[in-house]
C-alpha positions as CSV (number, residue, x, y, z in Angstrom):
1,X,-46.1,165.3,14.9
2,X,-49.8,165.6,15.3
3,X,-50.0,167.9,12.2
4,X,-48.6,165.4,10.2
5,X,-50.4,162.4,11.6
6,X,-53.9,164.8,11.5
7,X,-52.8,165.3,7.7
8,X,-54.2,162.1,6.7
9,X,-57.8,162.4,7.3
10,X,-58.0,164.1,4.2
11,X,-61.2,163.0,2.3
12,X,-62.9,162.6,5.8
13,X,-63.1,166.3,7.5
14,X,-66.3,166.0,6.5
15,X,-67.7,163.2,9.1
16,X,-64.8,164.4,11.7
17,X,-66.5,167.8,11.8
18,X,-69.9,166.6,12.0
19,X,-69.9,164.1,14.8
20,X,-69.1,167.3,17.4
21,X,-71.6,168.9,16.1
22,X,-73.9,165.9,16.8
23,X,-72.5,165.3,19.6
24,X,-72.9,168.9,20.7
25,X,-76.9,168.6,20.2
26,X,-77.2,165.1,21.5
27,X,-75.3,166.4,24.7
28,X,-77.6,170.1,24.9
29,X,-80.5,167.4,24.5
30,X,-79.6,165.0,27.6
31,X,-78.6,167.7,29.6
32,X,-82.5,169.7,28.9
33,X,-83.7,166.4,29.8
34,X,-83.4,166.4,33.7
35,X,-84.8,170.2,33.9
36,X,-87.4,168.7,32.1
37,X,-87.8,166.1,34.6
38,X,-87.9,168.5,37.7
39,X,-90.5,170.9,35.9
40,X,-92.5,167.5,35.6
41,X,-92.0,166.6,39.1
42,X,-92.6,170.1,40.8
43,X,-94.8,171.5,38.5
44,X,-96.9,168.6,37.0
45,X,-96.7,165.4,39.3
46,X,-95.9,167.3,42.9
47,X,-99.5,169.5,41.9
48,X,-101.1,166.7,40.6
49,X,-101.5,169.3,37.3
50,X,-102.5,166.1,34.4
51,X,-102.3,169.2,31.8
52,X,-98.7,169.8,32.6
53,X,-97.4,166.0,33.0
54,X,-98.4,165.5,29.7
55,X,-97.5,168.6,28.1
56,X,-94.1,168.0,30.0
57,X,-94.0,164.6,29.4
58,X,-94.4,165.1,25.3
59,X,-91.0,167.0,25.6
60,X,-89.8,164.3,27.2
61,X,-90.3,162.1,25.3
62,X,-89.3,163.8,21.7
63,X,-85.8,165.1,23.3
64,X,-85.6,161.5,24.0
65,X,-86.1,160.4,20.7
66,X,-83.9,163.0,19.4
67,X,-81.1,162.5,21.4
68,X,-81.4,159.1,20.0
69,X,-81.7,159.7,16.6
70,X,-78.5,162.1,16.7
71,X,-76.6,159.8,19.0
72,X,-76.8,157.1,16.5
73,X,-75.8,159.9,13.6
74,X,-72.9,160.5,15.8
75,X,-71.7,157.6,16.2
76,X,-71.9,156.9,12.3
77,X,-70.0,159.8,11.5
78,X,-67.3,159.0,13.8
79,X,-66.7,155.4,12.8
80,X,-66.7,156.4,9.2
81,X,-64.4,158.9,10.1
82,X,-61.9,157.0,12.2
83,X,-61.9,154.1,10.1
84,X,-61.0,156.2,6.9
85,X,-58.2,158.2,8.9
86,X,-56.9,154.8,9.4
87,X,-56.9,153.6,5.9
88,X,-55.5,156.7,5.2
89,X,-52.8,156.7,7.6
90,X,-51.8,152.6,7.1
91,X,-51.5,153.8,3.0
92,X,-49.4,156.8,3.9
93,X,-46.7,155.0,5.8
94,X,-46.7,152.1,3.4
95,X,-46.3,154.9,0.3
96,X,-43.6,156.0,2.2
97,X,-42.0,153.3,3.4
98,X,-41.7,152.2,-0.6
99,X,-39.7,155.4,-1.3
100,X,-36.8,154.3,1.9
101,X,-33.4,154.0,0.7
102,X,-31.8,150.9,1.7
103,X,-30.2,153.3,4.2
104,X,-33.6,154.2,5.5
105,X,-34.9,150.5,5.7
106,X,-31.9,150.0,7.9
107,X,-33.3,151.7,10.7
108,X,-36.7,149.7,11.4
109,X,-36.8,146.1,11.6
110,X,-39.6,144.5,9.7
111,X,-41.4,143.4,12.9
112,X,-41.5,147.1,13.9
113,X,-42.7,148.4,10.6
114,X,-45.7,145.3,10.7
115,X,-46.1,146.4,14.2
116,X,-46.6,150.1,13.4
117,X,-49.1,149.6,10.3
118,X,-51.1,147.2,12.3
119,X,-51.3,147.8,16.3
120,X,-49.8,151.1,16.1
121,X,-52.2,152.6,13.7
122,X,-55.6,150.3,15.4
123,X,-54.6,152.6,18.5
124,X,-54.6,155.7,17.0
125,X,-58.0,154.7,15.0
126,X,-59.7,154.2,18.6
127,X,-58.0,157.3,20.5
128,X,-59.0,159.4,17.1
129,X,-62.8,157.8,17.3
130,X,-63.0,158.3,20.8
131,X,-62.0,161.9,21.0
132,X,-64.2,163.1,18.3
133,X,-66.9,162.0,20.0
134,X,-66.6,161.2,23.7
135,X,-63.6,163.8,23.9
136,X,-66.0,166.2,22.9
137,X,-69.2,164.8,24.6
138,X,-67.0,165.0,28.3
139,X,-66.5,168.5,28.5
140,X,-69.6,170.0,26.4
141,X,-71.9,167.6,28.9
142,X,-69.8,169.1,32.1
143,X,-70.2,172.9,31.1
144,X,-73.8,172.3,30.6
145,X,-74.2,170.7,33.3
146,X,-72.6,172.8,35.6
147,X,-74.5,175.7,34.3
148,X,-77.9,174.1,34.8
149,X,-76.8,172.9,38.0
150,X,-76.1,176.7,38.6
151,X,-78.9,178.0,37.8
152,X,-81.0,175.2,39.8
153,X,-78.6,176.2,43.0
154,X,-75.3,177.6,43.3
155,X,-74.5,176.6,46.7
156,X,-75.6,173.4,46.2
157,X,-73.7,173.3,42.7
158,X,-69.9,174.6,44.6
159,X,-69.9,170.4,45.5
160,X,-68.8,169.3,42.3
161,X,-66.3,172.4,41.8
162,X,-64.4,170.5,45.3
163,X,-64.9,166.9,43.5
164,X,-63.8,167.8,40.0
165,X,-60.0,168.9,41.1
166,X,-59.7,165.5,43.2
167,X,-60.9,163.3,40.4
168,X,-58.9,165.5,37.4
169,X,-55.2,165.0,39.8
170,X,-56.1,161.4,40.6
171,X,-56.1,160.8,36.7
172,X,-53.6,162.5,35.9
173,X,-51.6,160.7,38.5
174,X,-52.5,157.6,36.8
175,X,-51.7,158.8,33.3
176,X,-48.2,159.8,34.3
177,X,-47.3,156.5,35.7
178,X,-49.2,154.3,33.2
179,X,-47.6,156.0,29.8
180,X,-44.2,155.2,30.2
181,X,-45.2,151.1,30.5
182,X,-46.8,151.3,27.2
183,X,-44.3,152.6,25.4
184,X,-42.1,150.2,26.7
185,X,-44.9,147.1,26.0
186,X,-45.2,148.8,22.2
187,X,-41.1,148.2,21.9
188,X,-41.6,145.0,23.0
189,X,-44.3,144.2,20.4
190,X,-41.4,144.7,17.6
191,X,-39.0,142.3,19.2
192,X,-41.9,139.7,19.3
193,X,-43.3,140.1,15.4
194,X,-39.4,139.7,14.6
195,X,-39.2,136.5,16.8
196,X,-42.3,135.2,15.0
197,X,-40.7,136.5,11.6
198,X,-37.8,135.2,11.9
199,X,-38.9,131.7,13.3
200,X,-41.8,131.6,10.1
201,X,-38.8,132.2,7.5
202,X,-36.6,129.5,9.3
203,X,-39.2,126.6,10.0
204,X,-37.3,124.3,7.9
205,X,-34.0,124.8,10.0
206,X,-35.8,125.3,13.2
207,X,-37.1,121.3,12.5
208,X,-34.0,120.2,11.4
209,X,-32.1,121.2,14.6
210,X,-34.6,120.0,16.2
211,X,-34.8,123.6,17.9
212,X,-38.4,124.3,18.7
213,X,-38.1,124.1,22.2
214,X,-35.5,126.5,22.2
215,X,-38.1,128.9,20.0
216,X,-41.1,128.1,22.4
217,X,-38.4,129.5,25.3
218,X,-38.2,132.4,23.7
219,X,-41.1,133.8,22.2
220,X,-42.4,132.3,26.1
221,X,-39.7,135.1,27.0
222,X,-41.1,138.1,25.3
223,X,-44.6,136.7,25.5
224,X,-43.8,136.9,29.8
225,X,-42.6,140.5,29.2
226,X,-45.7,142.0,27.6
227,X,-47.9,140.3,30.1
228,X,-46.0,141.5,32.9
229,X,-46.0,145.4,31.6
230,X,-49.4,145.2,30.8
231,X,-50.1,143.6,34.2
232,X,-48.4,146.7,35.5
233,X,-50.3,149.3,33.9
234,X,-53.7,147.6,34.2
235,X,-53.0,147.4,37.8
236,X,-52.7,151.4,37.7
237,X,-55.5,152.1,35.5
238,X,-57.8,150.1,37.9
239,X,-57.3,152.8,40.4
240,X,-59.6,154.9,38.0
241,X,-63.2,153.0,38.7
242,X,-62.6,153.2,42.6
243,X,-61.7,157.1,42.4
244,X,-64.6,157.3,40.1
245,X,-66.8,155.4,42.0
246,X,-65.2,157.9,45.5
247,X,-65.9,161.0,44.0
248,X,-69.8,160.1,42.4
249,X,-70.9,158.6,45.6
250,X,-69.4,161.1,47.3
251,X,-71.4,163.8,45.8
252,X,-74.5,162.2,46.0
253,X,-74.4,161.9,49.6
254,X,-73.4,165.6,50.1
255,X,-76.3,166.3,47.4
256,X,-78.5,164.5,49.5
257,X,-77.5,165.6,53.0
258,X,-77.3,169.4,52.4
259,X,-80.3,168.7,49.4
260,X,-82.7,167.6,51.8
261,X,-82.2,170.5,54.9
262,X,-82.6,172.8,52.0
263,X,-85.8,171.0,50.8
264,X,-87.4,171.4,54.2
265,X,-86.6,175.0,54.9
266,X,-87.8,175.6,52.2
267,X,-91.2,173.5,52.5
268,X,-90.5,171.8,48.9
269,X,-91.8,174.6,47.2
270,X,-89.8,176.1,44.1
271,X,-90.8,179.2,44.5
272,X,-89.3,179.3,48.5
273,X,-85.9,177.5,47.4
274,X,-85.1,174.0,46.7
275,X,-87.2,171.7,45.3
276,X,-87.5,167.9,45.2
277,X,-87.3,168.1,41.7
278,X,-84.4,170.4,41.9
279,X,-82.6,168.2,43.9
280,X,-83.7,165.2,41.5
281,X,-82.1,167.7,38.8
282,X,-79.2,168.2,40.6
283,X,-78.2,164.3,41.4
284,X,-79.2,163.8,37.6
285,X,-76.9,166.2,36.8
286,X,-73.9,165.2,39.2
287,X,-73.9,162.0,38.0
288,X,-73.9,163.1,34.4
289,X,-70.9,165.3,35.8
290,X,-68.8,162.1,36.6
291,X,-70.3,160.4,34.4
292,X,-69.0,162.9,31.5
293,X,-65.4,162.7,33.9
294,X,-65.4,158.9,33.6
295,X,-65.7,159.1,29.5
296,X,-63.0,161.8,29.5
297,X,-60.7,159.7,31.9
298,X,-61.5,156.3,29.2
299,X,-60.4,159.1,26.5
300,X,-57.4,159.9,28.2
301,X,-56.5,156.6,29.1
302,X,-56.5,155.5,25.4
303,X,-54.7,158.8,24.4
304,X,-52.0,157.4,26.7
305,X,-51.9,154.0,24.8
306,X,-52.5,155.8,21.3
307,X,-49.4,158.2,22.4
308,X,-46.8,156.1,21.7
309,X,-47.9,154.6,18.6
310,X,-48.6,157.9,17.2
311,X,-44.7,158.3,18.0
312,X,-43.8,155.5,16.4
313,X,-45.9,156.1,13.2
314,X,-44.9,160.0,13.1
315,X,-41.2,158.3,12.9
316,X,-42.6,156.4,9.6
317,X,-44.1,159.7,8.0
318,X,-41.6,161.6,9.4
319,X,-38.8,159.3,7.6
320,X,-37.2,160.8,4.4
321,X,-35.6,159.0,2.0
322,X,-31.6,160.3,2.1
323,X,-31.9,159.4,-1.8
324,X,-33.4,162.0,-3.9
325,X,-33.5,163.7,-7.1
326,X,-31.5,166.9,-8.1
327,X,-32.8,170.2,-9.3
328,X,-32.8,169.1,-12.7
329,X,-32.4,165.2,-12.9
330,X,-30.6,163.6,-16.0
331,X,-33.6,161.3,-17.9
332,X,-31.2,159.6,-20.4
333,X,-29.2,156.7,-19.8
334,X,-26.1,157.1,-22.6
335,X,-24.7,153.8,-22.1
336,X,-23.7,151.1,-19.4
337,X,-20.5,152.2,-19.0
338,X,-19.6,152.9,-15.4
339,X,-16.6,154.3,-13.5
340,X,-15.7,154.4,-9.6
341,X,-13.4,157.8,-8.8
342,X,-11.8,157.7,-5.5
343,X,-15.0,155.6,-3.6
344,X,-15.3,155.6,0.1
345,X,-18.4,153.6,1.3
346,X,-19.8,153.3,5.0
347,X,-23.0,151.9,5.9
348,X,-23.0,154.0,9.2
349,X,-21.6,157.0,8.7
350,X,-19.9,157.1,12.6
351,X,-18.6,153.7,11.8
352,X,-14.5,153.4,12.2
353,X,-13.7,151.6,8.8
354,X,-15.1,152.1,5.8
355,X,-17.1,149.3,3.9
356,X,-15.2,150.2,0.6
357,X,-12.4,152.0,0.6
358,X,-11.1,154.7,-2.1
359,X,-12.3,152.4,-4.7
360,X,-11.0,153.4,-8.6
361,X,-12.4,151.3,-11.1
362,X,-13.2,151.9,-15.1
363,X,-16.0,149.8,-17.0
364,X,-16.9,150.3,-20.4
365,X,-20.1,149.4,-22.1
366,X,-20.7,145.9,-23.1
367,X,-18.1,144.6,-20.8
368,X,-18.5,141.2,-18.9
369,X,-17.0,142.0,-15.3
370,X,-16.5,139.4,-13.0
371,X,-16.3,140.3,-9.3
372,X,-14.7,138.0,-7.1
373,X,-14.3,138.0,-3.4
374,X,-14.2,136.3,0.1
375,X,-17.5,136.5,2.6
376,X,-17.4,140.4,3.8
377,X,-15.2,141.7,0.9
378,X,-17.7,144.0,0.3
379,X,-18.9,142.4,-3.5
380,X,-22.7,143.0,-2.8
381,X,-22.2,146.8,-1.5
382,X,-19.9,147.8,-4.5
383,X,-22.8,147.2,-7.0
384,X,-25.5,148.5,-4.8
385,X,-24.2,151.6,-5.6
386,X,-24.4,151.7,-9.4
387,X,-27.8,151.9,-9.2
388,X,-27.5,154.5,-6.6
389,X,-29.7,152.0,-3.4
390,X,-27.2,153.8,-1.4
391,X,-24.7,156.9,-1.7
392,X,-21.2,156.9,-1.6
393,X,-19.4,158.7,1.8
394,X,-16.8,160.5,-0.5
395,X,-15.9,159.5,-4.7
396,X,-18.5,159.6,-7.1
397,X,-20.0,156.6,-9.4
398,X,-21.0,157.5,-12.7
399,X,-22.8,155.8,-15.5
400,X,-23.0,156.3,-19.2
401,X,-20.6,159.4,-17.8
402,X,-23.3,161.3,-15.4
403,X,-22.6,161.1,-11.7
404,X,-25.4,158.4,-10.4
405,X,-26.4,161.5,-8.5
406,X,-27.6,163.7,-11.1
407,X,-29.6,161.2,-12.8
408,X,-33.5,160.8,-12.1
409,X,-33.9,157.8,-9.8
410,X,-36.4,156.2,-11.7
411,X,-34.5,156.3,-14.9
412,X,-31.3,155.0,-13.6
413,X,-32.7,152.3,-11.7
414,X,-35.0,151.2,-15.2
415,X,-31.5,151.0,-16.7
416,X,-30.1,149.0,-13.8
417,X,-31.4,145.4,-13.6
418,X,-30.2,143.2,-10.8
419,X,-30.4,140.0,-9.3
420,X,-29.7,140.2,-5.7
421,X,-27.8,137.1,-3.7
422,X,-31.3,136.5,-2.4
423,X,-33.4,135.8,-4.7
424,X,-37.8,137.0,-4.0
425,X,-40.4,135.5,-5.9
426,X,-43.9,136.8,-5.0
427,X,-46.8,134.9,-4.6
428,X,-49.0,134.6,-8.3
429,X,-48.2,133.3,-11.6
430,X,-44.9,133.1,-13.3
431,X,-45.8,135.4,-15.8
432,X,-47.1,137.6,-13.0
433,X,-43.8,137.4,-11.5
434,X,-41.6,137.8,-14.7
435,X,-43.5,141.2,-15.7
436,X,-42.2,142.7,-12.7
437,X,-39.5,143.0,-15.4
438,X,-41.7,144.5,-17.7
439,X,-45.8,144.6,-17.2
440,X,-46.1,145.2,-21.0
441,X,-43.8,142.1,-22.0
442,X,-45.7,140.0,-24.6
443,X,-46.1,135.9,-24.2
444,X,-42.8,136.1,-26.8
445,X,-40.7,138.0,-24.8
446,X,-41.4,136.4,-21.6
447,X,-40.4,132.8,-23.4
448,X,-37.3,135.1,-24.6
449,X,-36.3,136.0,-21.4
450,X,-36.5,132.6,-20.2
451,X,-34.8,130.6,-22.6
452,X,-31.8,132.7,-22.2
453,X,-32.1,132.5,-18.2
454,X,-32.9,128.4,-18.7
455,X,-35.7,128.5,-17.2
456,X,-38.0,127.8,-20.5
457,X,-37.5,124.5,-19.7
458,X,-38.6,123.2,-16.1
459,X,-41.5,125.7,-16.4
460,X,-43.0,123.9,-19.7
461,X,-43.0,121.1,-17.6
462,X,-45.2,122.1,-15.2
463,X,-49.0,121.0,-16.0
464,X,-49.8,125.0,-16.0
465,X,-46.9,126.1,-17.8
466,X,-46.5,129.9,-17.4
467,X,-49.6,130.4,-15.7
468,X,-48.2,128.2,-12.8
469,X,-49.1,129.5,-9.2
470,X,-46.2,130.3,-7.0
471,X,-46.6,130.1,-3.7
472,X,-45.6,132.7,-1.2
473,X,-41.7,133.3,-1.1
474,X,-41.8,130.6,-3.9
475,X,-41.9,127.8,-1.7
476,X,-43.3,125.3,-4.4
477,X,-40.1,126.1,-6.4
478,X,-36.4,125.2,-5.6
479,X,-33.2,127.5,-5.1
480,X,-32.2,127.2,-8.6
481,X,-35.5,127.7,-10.4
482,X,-35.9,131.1,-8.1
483,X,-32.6,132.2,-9.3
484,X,-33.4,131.4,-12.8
485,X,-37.2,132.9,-12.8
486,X,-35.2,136.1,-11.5
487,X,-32.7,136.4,-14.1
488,X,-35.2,136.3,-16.5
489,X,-37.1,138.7,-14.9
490,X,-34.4,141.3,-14.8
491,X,-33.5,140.5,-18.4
492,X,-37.0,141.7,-19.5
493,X,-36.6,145.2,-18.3
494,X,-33.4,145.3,-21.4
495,X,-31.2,147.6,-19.3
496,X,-28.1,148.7,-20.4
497,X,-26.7,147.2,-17.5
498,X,-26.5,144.2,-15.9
499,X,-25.8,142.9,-12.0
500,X,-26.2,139.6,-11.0
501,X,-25.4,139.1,-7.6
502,X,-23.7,135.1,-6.8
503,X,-27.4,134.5,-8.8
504,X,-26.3,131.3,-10.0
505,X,-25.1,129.7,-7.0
506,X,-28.4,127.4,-6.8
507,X,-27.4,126.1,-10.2
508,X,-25.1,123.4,-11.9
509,X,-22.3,124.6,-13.5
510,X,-23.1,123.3,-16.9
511,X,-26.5,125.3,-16.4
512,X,-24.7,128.4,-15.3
513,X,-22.0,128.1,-18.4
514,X,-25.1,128.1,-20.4
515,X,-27.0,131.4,-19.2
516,X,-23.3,132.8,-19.1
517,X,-23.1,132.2,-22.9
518,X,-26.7,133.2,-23.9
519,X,-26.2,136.4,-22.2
520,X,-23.2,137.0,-23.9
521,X,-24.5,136.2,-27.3
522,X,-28.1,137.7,-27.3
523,X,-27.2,140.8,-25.3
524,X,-23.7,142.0,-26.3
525,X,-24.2,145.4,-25.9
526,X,-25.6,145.2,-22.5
527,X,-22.7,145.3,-19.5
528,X,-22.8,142.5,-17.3
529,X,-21.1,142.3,-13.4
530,X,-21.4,139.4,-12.1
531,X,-20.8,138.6,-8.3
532,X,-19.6,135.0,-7.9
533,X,-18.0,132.5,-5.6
534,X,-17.1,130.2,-8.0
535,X,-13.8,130.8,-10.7
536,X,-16.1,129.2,-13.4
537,X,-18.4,131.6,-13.3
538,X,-16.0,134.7,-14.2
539,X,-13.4,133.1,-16.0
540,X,-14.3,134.0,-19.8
541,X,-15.3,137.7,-18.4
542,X,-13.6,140.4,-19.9
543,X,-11.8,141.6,-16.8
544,X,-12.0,140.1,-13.0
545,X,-12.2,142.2,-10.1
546,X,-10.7,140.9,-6.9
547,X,-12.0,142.1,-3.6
548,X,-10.7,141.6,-0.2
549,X,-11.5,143.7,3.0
550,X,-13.2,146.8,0.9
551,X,-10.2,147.3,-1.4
552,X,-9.6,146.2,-5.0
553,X,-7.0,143.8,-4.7
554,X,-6.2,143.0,-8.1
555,X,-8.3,143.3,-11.4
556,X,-6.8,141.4,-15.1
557,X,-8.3,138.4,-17.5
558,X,-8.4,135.2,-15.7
559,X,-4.9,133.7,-17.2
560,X,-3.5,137.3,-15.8
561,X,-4.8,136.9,-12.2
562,X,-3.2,133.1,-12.1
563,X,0.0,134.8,-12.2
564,X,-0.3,138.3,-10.3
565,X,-2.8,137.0,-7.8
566,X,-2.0,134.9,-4.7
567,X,-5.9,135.3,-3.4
568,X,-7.2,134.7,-7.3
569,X,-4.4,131.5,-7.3
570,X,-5.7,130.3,-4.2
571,X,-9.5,130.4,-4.9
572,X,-8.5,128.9,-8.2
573,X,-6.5,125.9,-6.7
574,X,-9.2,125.1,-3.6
575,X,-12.0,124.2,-6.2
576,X,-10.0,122.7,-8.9
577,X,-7.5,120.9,-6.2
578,X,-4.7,121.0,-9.3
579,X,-7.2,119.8,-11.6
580,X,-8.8,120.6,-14.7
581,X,-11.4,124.0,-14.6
582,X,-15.0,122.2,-14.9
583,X,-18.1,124.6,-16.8
C-alpha cells in the first residue's frame, strides 16, 4: 500500500531527499548550539575571559544564522515536495478512476470518491510534509542530543533514558485508541458528501415537497456524528500535552535536584565535574529531548489521521478495471451487426437471479431494433453490453462477428455511440459539448448532426447560437433540448452503431417521429437500437424486441407482436385506449 501511494512523488524525489538532509544539518546545528553556550558560560562568562565570550559568542551567533538559513531551505523543500506528491497523487486516482468499468464505479459512491481526492489526499499531504521533515528532525535531534548529553554527564544523562519509555507507551496508548475513531469519522465523511450530493441534484424536488426540513434533519444527523467522533478522539489526543508537559517538567526538576549537589561537589569547576554550564547544557538539551518527542508524538498523531485515508486512496489506486484488452486486441470494426449467444448477465456476481438471462438474439447491420420493456426488464443493461461497459457472466456478444472481448476497447466503444436514459450535458458551449462527439467536427458537421437530431432549431434561436453557454448539468436547457443536444452529439462520432436509450422521452412525438425518420434516411447503413416506453417510437423498426423480467419475451414487426404478444397488445392498447396510433 505505501509503495504504491510513495509511487507518486515521482518528479519530486528530488526536494523529498533534500529536506532530511537539511533538516539533518539544521538539527547537528541546534544541538552544537547549547555546548556552545556552556563553553561560553564556564569558560568565557564564569572567568570573566572577554577574548573567549566573543570568540564563543561569534560561533554563536553564525550557527544561529545558519540553522536559520537551512531551516527556512527545509522547510521549502518540503512544502514543494508534499504539495507536488499531492498533485501527483489527486491526478493518479482521477486517471484511474476514468479507466473503472461500470462494474468498478459500482463499488464507491461519488461522495466517497470526492471525499478521497479531497480530504483523503489533504491528509496524506500533511502526514507526508510532516514526516520528511519533523519525522526526521525528532529522532536525528534526540540521538544528538542524547550523545552530547552523554558526553556532558552520563549519570546525569540515564534521566531521560527513564522518561523517554513513559512518554513513548503513553503515546502509543493514545494512538491505539484514537485510530480506530478516525477511520470511522472518514466513513462518515462519504455518507455526508452523498447527503449534500444528493440534496444539490434534487433542490428542485426537495422545494416542491416542501422537504427541507426533513434534509436539515439529516445532514444535522451526520453532521452530530462527526462531531461526536471527533469529540471523542480530541478528548484522547489531549492527554498528549499533559504527559508532555509530566515528563519535561519532570526532568527538569531531577536535572536540577541531582544537577546542583553535583555542581557543589564539584565547586562549579569543569575540570572537577559538573559545571553550571553543563548543567545549563543539559536542561537545554532535555528539553530539546521532549521537545523533539512532542514533534514526533504531532507526527504520529497525524500519521494516525493520514492512516486511513491513505487506506482509502490505496483502494482507488489499487482498483483495476475488470475490463481489459486481450493479447492481441481486434482494431477493426467490420460492421454493426451484433449477435447475443446464450447471455447470462448479473450485476453482482453472488447475486441469486440473473439480470438477463440466456439471452439469444441476431441483429444485422443497418437494422432498426426497437427494444421494448416494463421498468426492471433489464432494457438499459442488455445494450450496455454491446459496447462491452460491462461483461457478460456466461454467452458471448459479438459485433461485426468478433466477440466484444477480443476487440480493443477504445475501438469498439468509437464504433458504439449511445445515448443513455439520462442524458449529461457539461458545462461550456454547445459546440463544446457536441465535439465530445468528435473534437475535429467542422461548423458543417455540427449543424449536420443537429438538424438530423432537431435540435438546429431551438439553438439558432438562442442570441448566441452555437456558441451558447450551458450551464452546469445544463440547467439553462430543458429535458428535451438535453436529449436532443445528445443525440446529436453521438451522431457525430458516425459509428456503425447506434443505441439510444428511452432518449426521446423529453420530446413530442411529432419531434421524435422526425429524428426517427432523419436517422433512418441519412444514416441507413448505421444500426440503430432504440430503448423506448412508448409503441410510437418502435413501431416502423425493423424488428421489436420485447423484454420482461431479463428474458426475451417475444421479438417480430410491430403488426406481428399485435397478434403473438399479450405484453406488446397490452402496452399497445394502454396508450392508444382502442384508438388510432398518434406519431
Amino acid at each position: 500500500m505505501i509503495k504504491k501511494i510513495l509511487s507518486s512523488v515521482r518528479e519530486y524525489k528530488k526536494d523529498t531527499i533534500l529536506t532530511p538532509v537539511y533538516v539533518i544539518f539544521e538539527s547537528f546545528l541546534e544541538i552544537l548550539i547549547p555546548t556552545l553556550m556552556a563553553y561560553l558560560i564556564d569558560y568565557g562568562i564564569s572567568k570573566k575571559n572577554m577574548t573567549n565570550v566573543l570568540w564563543i559568542g561569534l560561533a554563536l551567533f553564525i550557527s544561529a544564522i545558519i540553522s536559520l538559513l537551512v531551516g527556512a531551505l527545509a522547510g521549502r523543500s518540503a512544502a514543494i515536495a508534499s504539495s507536488g506528491f499531492a498533485k501527483n497523487l489527486r491526478h493518479d486516482m482521477f486517471c484511474n478512476v476514468q479507466k473503472f468499468s461500470f462494474s468498478n464505479i459500482d463499488k464507491f459512491s461519488t461522495g466517497s470518491i470526492i471525499t478521497r481526492l479531497t480530504t483523503d489526499v489533504t491528509n496524506v499531504q500533511n502526514a507526508y510534509q510532516m514526516l520528511i521533515r519533523l519525522g526526521i528532525r525528532a529522532p536525528i535531534m534526540i540521538i544528538f542530543a542524547l550523545i552530547f548529553s552523554f558526553r556532558i554527564n552520563a549519570h546525569l544523562s540515564l534521566i531521560f533514558l527513564v522518561t523517554i519509555p513513559v512518554l513513548g507507551f503513553g503515546l502509543w496508548l493514545i494512538m491505539s485508541h484514537v485510530h480506530p475513531i478516525f477511520v470511522r469519522v472518514f466513513n462518515t465523511y462519504d455518507r455526508l458528501n452523498n447527503v449534500v450530493q444528493e440534496n444539490l441534484l434534487g433542490i428542485r424536488v426537495v422545494k416542491s415537497y416542501i422537504r427541507e426540513d426533513h434534509e436539515d434533519q439529516k445532514f444535522a444527523g451526520i453532521s452530530q456524528r462527526i462531531f461526536q467522533d471527533f469529540s471523542k478522539a480530541e478528548k484522547r489526543l489531549a492527554f498528549n500535552m499533559p504527559l508532555m508537559q509530566f515528563c519535561l517538567y519532570a526532568s527538569m526538576l531531577l536535572l536540577s535536584w541531582f544537577g546542583a549537589k553535583e555542581i557543589v561537589a564539584s565547586g562549579n569547576n569543569p575540570a572537577a565535574g559538573l559545571s553550571t554550564g553543563d548543567l545549563a547544557g543539559l536542561i537545554t538539551y532535555a528539553m530539546q529531548i521532549l521537545m523533539s518527542l512532542m514533534m514526533l508524538s504531532m507526527v504520529f498523531i497525524m500519521i494516525i489521521i493520514s492512516n486511513a485515508s491513505t487506506e482509502r486512496i490505496a483502494a482507488i489506486l489499487n482498483e483495476e478495471s475488470d475490463l481489459k484488452n486481450g493479447e492481441n486486441p481486434v482494431h477493426t470494426v467490420k460492421d454493426g451487426s451484433i449477435t447475443f449467444e446464450d447471455v447470462t448477465f448479473l450485476y453482482a456476481r453472488k447475486s441469486d437471479k440473473p439480470v438477463l438471462d440466456r439471452i439469444n438474439l441476431s441483429i444485422a447491420s443497418g437494422e432498426t431494433v426497437g427494444i421494448l420493456g416494463g421498468t426492471g426488464s433489464s432494457k438499459s443493461s442488455l445494450v450496455q453490453l454491446i459496447p462491452r461497459l460491462y461483461d457478460t457472466v456466461d454467452g458471448k456478444v459479438t459485433v461485426g462477428g468478433v466477440d466484444v472481448r477480443d476487440y480493443d476497447l477504445e475501438s469498439l466503444r468509437n464504433q458504439v455511440a449511445m445515448v443513455l436514459q439520462k442524458n449529461i450535458i457539461f458545462s461550456g458551449t454547445i459546440k463544446e459539448n457536441l465535439r465530445w462527439g468528435n473534437e475535429n467536427a467542422t461548423d458543417e458537421e455540427l449543424i449536420h448532426a443537429c438538424k438530423l437530431a432537431q435540435a438546429d432549431g431551438f439553438i439558432r434561436e438562442f442570441s448566441d447560437g452555437y456558441d451558447t453557454y450551458i450551464d452546469e448539468g445544463g440547467t439553462n436547457v430543458s429535458g428535451g433540448q438535453k436529449q436532443r443536444l445528445c443525440i446529436a452529439r453521438a451522431l457525430l462520432k458516425n459509428p456503425k452503431i447506434l443505441i439510444l436509450d428511452d432518449s426521446t422521452s423529453a420530446v413530442d412525438t411529432k419531434t421524435d417521429g422526425l429524428i426517427r425518420q432523419a436517422l433512418k434516411n441519412d444514416i441507413p447503413d448505421t444500426t440503430k437500437i432504440i430503448i423506448a416506453q412508448r409503441v410510437a417510437s418502435v413501431k416502423d423498426a425493423d424488428k421489436i424486441i420485447v423484454l420482461n423480467d431479463g428474458k426475451i419475451n417475444a421479438i417480430g414487426t410491430h403488426d406481428q407482436l399485435l397478434e403473438t404478444s399479450e405484453i406488446y397488445r397490452e402496452v399497445y392498447d394502454s396508450q392508444n385506449k382502442g384508438g388510432v396510433l398518434h406519431e
